[in-house]
N, C-alpha and C positions, 0 to 999 in steps of 0.2 A: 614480446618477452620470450626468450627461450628456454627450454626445458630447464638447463641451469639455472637461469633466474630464478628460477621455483623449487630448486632442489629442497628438501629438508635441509639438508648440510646451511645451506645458503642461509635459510629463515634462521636457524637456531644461532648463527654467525651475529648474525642482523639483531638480532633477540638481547645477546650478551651487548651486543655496541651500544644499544639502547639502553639499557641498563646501567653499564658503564656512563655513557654518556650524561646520563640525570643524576645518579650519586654525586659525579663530581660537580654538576651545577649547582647541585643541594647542599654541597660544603662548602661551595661560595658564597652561596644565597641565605646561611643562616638555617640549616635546618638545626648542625649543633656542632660545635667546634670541639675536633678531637683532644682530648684531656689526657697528663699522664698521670695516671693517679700512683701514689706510693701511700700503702696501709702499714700498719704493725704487723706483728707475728701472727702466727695462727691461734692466735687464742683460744678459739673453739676449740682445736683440736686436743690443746693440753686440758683442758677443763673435760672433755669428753675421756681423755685417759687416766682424770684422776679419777671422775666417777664409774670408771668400767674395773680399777680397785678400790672401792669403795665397798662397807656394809652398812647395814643400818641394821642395828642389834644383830644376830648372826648370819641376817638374809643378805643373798646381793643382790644388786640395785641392779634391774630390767634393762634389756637392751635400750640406746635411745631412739633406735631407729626402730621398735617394734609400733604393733598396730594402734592407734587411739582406743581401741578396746583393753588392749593389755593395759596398758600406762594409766587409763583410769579405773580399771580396777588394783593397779597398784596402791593408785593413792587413794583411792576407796578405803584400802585396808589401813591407812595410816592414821595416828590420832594428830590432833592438829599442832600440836610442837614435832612430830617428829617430822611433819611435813614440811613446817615451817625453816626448823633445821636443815635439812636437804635444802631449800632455797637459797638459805645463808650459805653453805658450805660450796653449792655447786648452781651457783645463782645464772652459768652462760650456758647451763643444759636445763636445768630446770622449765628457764624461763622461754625454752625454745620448743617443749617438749609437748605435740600434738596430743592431746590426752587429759594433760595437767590441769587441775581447776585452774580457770581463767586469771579469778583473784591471788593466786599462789603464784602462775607466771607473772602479773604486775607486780608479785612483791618481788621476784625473783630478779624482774628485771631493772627496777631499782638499785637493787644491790650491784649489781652489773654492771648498769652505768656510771654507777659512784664510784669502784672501782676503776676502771676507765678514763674518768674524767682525771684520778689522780695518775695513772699511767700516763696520760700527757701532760700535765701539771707539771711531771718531772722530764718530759721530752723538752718541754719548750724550753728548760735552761740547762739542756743539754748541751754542752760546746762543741762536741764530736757531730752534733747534726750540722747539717747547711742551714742557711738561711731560710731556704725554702721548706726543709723537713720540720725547721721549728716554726714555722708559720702556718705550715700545715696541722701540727700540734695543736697551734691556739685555737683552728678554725674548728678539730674535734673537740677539742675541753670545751671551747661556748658549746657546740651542738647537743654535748652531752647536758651540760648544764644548762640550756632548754629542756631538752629531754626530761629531765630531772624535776620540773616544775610541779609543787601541786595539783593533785586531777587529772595529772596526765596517765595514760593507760596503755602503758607499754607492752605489746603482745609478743612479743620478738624482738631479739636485738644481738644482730652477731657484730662485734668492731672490725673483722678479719678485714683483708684487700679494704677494698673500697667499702664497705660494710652493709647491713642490710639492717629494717625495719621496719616496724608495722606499728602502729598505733590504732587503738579503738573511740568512737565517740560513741557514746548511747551507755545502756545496759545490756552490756551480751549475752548476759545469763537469762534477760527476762526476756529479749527483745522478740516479736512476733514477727518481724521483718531485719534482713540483713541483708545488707549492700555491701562490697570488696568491690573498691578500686584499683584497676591492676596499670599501673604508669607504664610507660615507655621510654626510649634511652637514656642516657643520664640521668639514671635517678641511683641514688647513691647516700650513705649519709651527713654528706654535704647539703645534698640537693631537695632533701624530704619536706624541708618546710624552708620560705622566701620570705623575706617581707616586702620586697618588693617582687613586682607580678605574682603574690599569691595566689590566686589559681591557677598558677599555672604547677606550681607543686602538689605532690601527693596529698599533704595536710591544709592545706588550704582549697583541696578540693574535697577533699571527705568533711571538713565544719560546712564548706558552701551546702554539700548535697545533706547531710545531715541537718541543717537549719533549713533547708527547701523543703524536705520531708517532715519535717515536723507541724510546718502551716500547712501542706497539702492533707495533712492526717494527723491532728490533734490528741485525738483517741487509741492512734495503732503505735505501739514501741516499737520502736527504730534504732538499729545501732550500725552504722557506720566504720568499714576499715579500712584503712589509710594503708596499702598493702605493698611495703615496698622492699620484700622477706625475697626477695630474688636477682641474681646478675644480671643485669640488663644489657644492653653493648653500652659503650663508654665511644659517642660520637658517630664519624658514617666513615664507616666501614666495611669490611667483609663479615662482622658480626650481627650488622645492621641489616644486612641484605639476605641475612641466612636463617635456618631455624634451631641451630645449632643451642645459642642460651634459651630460646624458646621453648625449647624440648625440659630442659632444667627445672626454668620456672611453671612449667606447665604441671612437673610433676610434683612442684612444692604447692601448687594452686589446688592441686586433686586432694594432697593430703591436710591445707588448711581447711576446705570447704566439707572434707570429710569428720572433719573432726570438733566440727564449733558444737556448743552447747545447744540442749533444746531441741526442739522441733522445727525452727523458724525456718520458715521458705529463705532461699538466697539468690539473689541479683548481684549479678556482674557487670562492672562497667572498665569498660577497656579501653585505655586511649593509645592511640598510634601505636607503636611495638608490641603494645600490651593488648592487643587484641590479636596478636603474632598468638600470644602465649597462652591468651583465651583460644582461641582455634584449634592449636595443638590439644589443650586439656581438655574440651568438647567433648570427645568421645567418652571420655574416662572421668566425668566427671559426678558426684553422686547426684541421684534424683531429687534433693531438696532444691537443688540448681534450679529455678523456675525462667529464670529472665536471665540473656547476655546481652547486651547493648555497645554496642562500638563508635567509637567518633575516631574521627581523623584518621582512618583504619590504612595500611599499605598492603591490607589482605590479612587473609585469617589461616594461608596456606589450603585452601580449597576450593576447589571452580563454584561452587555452590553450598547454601547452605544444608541440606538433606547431605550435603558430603561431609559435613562436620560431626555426624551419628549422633546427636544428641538430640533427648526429647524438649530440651528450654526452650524459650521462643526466644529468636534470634533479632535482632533489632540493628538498625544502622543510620548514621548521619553524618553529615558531612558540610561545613558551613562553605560558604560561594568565593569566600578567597583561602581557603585552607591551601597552600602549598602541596600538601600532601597528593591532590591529582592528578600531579606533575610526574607520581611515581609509574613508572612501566609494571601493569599489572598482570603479569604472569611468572612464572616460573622454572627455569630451565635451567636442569644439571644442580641444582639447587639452590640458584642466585632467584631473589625473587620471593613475593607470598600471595599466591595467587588474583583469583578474581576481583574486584571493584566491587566490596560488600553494598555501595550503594547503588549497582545498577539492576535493574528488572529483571535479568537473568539468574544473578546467584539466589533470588528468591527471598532476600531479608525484609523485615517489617520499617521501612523506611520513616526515620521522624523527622520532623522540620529541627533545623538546628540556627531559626531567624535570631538575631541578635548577638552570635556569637561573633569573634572576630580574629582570624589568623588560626594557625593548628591550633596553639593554645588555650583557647578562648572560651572551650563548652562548658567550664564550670563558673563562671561569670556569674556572680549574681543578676536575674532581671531578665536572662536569656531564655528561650525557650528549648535552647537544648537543656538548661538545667530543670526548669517548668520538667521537662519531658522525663528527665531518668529520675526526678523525685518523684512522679506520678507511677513511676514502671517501680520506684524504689519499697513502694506503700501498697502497689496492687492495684491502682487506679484509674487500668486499663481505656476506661470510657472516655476519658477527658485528653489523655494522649494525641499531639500534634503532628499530623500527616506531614512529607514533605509536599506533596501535591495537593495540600490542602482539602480533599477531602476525606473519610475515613477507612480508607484501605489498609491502612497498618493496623486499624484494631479490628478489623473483621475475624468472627468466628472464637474471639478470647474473652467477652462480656462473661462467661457463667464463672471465669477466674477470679473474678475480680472481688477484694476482701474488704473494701470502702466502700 
């Protein structure tokens, strides 16, 4: 080999071809077929500018973008109609607004989505759309009107572009333990709940780990977020391969976690992109963060986990025919997200993920990747499943443990 053959210039060449090379195998092979999605208007944005002129008696109404501190002692100060009002009036800031009693954002978001659902009600027989625009229509009015179902606990809900949302399972308010599921590409408000391959969605993986949690830990309240409050990439692309939305949602992920009710420790479970988004938020994440756990991870944008600056215990798994191996794990010029969270270098607490099957597959009821992040979901450090089978991932965290 000559000097050239090894030049840096040369490897970093070599590096991108690689790269290149397996994105495009991966759009053959089904990781997820690029989508065009067409949303409504900015909705947010007009409902954010009627409440920045708005009052309530002669006061004005708080930044929305101020701290969860400010925002609940605003509505601290409120008596509960005029709180209530404010939801009614301004139901797509309200029900978005880090801070807000929880129960006020589900009423808020309520209203929001009724709204909504009639905003396409009248697109679908709209004749100026396409064919495709009003079909797109009907696919939002059901989603909404899912959405819309009794008991359900809408924590967020923007309709903008492709839109965003979150739902809660448990009691948030009481809950002693909290879990945030953070999805990966295509997740959208199409995409949040399946009935078919349900776990492989958002909300079909927050019931799966939230019903695992509950027979792992009888006794410990549990609430469960189905957390799909961020732009994801839309298919394999150049958004796919970067940390660009990642940075986005990382910052929305700092300010949801910083902002939940209670006391309750919080676990994160991040699947493929979304452990992009967990990595980035790492650093910057508040100390009630105790547990991040990743499956089907393409990196976390770090060679290592001590490089991610957080005190959480960091966790990793990976099932034996996940596609996702396939991805070139480093980072160059910014294509890429680093290291292989499941190899013995980056230093993660490696779990068995036996029974899963394909990237998809870790919330599967019956699996021992789900076994595993109900047990990290509840505190129940001791019973956690090694990939090596014996107990090297729970070393040194027994005195954590709250079951």
């Amino acid at each position: 080999m000559t000097a050239f053959d090894s030049s840096p210039t040369l490897n970093v060449w070599r590096a991108l071809l690689a790269l290149a090379v397996v994105f495009v195998l991966l759009a053959t092979t089904g990781w997820t077929a690029v989508r065009h999605q067409r949303g409504p208007v900015d909705a947010r944005a007009a409902a954010t500018t009627a409440w920045e002129k708005a009052r309530i008696g002669h006061r004005a109404l708080p930044d929305p973008e101020s701290s969860p501190g400010v925002l609940a002692g605003f509505f601290s100060s409120l008596g509960g109609r005029q709180a209530a009002s404010l939801a009614e009036r301004h139901p797509l800031v309200v029900g978005n607004l880090n801070g807000a009693p929880v129960t006020l954002r589900y009423r808020a978001n309520r209203v929001a989505l009724a709204e909504q659902r009639r905003v396409e009600q009248r697109r679908m027989r709209d004749g100026r759309l396409s064919a495709e625009g009003r079909h797109e229509a009907s696919r939002r009015m059901h989603r909404y009107a899912s959405l819309l179902r009794p008991g359900r606990q809408i924590l967020a809900f923007d309709p903008t572009g492709k839109g965003r949302v979150a739902e809660v399972f448990g009691d948030l308010d009481r809950a002693q333990r909290v879990s945030v599921i953070v999805p990966g590409v295509d997740t959208d408000i199409l995409t949040f709940e399946r009935s078919k391959r349900r776990y492989s969605a958002p909300v079909g993986m927050a019931q799966s780990l939230h019903s695992a949690e509950r027979a792992a830990a009888p006794s410990v309240r549990t609430a469960v977020i189905a957390w799909a409050d961020y732009t994801s990439p839309t298919g394999v692309g150049l958004d796919a391969s970067t940390g660009r939305l990642a940075a986005n949602g990382a910052n929305r992920l700092v300010a949801l976690t910083g902002a939940l009710p209670g006391r309750a420790e919080v676990s994160l479970f991040c699947h493929s992109y979304g452990s992009v988004v967990c990595g980035v938020a790492a650093r910057e994440l508040p100390g009630r963060v105790r547990d991040m756990a990743v499956a089907g991870s393409p990196g976390m944008r770090a060679e290592t986990a001590a490089q991610l600056g957080t005190d959480a215990r960091v966790w990793a798994m990976r099932d034996r025919d996940d596609w996702i191996e396939d991805v070139p794990y480093l980072e160059v010029g910014g294509l890429g997200h680093g290291a292989d969270p499941v190899t013995p270098d980056f230093g993660a607490r490696v779990l068995s993920a036996a029974g899963a099957v394909g990237h998809t597959g870790y919330f599967e009821p019956g699996t021992e990747s789900l076994t595993n992040f109900a047990e990290i979901g509840v505190g129940s450090y001791r019973t956690v499943s090694c990939d090596d089978g014996n107990s090297a991932c729970r070393s040194g965290i027994y005195g954590a443990e709250v079951v």
